[in-house]
N, C-alpha and C positions, 0 to 999 in steps of 0.2 A: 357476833359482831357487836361492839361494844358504841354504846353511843357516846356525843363530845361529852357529858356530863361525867360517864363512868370512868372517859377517859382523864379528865382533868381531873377526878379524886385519885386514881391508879396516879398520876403524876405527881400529886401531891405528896401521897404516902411513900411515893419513894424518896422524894425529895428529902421531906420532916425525918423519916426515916434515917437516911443517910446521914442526916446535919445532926442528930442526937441519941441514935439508936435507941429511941427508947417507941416501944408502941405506938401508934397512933390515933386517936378515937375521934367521933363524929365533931364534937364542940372544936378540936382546934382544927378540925377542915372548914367549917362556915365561915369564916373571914378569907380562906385563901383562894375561893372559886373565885371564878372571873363571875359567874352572876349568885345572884344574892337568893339562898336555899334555905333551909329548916334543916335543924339536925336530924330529924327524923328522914325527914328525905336522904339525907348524905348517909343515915342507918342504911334506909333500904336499898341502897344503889351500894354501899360495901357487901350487903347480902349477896347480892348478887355478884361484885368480883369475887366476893369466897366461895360462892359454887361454881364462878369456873376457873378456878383455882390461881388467882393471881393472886392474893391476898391472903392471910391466914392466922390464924390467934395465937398468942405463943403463953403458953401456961392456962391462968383462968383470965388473964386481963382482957378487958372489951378492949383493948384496940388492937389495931391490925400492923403488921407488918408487910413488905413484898414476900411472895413467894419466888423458887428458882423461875418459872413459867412466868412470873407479874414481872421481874429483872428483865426477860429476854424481850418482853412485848415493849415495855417502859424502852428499853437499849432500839429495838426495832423501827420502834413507830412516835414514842416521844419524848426523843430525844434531841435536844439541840446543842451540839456539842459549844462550850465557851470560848470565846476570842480569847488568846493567852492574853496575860498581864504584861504591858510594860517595862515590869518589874519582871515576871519571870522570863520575859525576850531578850530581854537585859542581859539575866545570867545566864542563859543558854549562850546568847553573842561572848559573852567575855570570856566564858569556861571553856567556850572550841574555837578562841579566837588565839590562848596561848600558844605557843613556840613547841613543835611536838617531832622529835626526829624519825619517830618509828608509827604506820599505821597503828598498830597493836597498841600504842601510848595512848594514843586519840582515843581510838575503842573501846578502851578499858575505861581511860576516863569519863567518857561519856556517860557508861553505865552507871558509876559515880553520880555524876550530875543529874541524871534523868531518877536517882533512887529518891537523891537530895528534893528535888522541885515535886515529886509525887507523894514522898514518905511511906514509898511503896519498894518492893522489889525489885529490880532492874538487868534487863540481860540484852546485851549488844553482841551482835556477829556482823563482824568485815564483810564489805562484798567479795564476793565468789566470780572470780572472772571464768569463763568457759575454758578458757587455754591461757595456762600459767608457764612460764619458761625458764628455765635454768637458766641467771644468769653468771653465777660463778660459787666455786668452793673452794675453801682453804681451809689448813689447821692452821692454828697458834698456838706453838708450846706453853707449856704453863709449869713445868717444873715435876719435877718427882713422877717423871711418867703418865702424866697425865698431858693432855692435849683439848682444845676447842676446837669442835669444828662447825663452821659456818657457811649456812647455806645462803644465798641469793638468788630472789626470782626477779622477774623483769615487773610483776607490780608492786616492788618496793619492798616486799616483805623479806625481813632477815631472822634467819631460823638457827637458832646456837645450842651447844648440848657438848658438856665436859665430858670427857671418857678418861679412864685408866689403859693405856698402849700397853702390852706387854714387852717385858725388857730383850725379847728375844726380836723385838719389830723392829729392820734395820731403819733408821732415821732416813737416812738419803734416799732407800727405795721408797718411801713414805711419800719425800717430797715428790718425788718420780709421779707417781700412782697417784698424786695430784693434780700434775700438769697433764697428765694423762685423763682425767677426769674431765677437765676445763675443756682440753680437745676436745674430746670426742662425743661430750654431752650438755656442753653447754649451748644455750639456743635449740633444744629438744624443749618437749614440751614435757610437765613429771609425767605422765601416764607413757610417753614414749621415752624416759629416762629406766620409769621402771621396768617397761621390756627389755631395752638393752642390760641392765643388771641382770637379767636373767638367759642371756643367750649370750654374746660374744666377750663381752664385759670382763668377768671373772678370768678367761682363760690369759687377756691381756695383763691382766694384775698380777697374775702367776709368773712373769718374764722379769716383775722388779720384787715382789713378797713371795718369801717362801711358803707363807700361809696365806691366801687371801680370803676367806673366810672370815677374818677379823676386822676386817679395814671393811670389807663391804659391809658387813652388819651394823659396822659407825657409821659408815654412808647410808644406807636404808634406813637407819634409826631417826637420821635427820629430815632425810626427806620424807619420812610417812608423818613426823609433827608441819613437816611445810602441805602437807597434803590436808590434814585433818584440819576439822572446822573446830574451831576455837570462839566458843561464848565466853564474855565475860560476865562477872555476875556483879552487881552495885546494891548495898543494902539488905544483905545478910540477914544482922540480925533485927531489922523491920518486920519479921514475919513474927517475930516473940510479942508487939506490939499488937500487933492487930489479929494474930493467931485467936479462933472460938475455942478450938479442942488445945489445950495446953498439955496434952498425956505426951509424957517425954517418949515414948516409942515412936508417939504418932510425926512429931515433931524430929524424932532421929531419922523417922525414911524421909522427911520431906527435904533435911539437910544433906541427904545422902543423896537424893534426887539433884539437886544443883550441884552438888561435886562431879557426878556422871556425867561428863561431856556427851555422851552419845546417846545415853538417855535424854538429855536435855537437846541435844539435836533434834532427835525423833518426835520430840514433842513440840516445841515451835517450828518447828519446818513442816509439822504435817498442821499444825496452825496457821500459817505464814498465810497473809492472800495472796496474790498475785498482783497488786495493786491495792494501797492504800489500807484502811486500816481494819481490825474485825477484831472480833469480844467472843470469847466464851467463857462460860458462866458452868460452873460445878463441876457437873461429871461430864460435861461435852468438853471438859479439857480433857479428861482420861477417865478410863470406865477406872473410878476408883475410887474409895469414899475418902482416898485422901487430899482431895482435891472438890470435895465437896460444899468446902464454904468459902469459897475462894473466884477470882474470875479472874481474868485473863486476859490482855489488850495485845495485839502484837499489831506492829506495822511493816513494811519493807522502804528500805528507804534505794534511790538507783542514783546510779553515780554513771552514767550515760553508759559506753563501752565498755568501764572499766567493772561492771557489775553491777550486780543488788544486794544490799543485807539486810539482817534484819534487825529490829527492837522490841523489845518486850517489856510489859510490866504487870507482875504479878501483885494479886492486894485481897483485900476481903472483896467479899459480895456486896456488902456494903459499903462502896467506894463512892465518891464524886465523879461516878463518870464522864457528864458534860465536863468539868474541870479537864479530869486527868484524858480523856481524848485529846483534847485541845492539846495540852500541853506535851503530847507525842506526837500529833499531828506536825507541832513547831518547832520541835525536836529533832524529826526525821529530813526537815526539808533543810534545816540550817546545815547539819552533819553530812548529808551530802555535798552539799554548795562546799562545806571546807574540806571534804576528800577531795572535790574534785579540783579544789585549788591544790590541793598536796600535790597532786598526780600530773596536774601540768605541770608544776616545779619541777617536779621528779623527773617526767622524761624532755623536758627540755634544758634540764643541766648539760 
């Protein structure tokens, strides 16, 4: 049990810490207590957080830095997360206040703006409705054998993907085996779109394609990108900034990890709270040591019936936490408030 003394130096150093990474030592924590100490005192009260391990010496230099354990208790117990700025409420209102035709535009751009306001990493995911619905599919020729086809669900989300038709694929059964599609599966829900693809479905496409093996496979290819969750990522190459280990191997899996849609699922989603905001810090993001000088903020944001998603932002360990809370906490609440404006529009057209 640490007393308010040990605490307000632990608070210090991470604070000093944070704002110039450079060590910390006794003389410049004697002006920042709240009461008035001896360096020698502020010595032997660091003694003590370095033997229980919240603080720790890096090289020979006498001053201390946080340890991963000093970050989680600092994050835990004293922390006050910051009122955003005026200025960053500002551009969060302005940047998700523009004109956006597609969920996915919003989302994307968010992760943008949120990499922008933190100077950190940034990964947004749509909310995830329980029950998504077909509401319509069509091709659009596009010449030289090739075709779009576009899927629609009932929350707005439109899912597109070019194919090559083969020339032996009669056109007008094509159109056929679309209006056939719209019949019979639209207003299903995709988890019961996918079952009928697998049981009466095919046999009926066989009556206008000679092959229907090929049409379904552009159909399923569509509807498994309208299924999958989709992160976007905002501030790439942020992590070359603030990256400790610069070893380009190390730095190739961590690029390869954000390209991994499912990797990247698996890892904020089993982050994610259930409510509001949480931090982890090194290897409690992944047993991994590449994710060891790093931490981690993710929030959920809800948008009433129509889901929850999530946001993220990845930075060093040495981040402005109070700051960058705040500024996802204000983040999360705005970006809902304008889905949920989107989605009144949307089904009240």
């Amino acid at each position: 049990m640490l007393t308010q003394r040990q605490k307000d130096i632990l608070q210090q150093i991470v604070r000093q810490y944070t704002a110039t990474g450079q060590p910390v030592g006794s003389k410049a924590l004697v002006n920042k207590l709240p009461h008035r100490v001896s360096s020698a005192t502020v010595r032997n009260e660091m003694a003590v957080l370095e033997k229980a391990g919240l603080i720790e010496k890096e090289h020979s230099s006498s001053g201390r830095l946080p340890s991963k354990r000093g970050y989680r208790f600092y994050v835990d117990h004293l922390l006050n997360p910051a009122a955003v700025t005026d200025n960053d409420l500002l551009v969060i209102q302005h940047s998700l206040g523009m004109g956006f035709r597609k969920i996915d535009e919003l989302i994307s751009h968010s992760a943008e703006i949120l990499s922008q306001l933190t100077t950190f990493t940034a990964f947004t995911l749509k909310p995830e409705q329980a029950e998504v619905h077909l509401s319509g599919f069509r091709l659009v020729p596009l010449g030289n054998q090739k075709v779009m086809a576009i899927l629609v669900t009932d929350s707005g989300n439109v899912e597109s993907q070019t194919f090559d038709i083969p020339r032996s694929m009669d056109p007008e059964g094509l159109e056929t085996v679309v209006r056939l599609i719209n019949d019979q599966l639209t207003g299903l829900t995709l988890p019961e779109v996918v079952g009928r693809l697998k049981t009466d479905i095919p046999a009926k496409v066989t009556q206008y394609l000679e092959r229907a093996d090929g049409f379904l496979d552009l159909f399923d290819s569509v509807l498994a990108n309208a299924k999958q969750e989709h992160f976007f990522v905002g501030g790439r190459m942020n992590l070359l900034g603030y990256s400790v280990n610069q070893n380009p191997n190390a730095m190739k899996s961590l690029y390869s990890l954000l390209d991994a849609n499912d990797r990247l699922s698996s890892l904020l989603d089993a982050d994610s709270p259930k409510n509001g905001i949480s931090v982890k810090i090194g290897n409690e993001i992944a047993d991994s040591d590449l994710m060891k000088n790093y931490s981690l903020i993710t929030a959920t944001y809800d948008v009433d019936q129509y889901g929850k998603g999530i946001i993220a932002v990845l930075g060093p360990t040495r981040m402005p936490y109070s700051r960058t809370i705040g500024i996802v906490d204000a983040f999360r609440r705005e970006l809902a408030q304008r889905l949920l404006d989107y989605y009144h529009r949307f089904y009240n057209q």
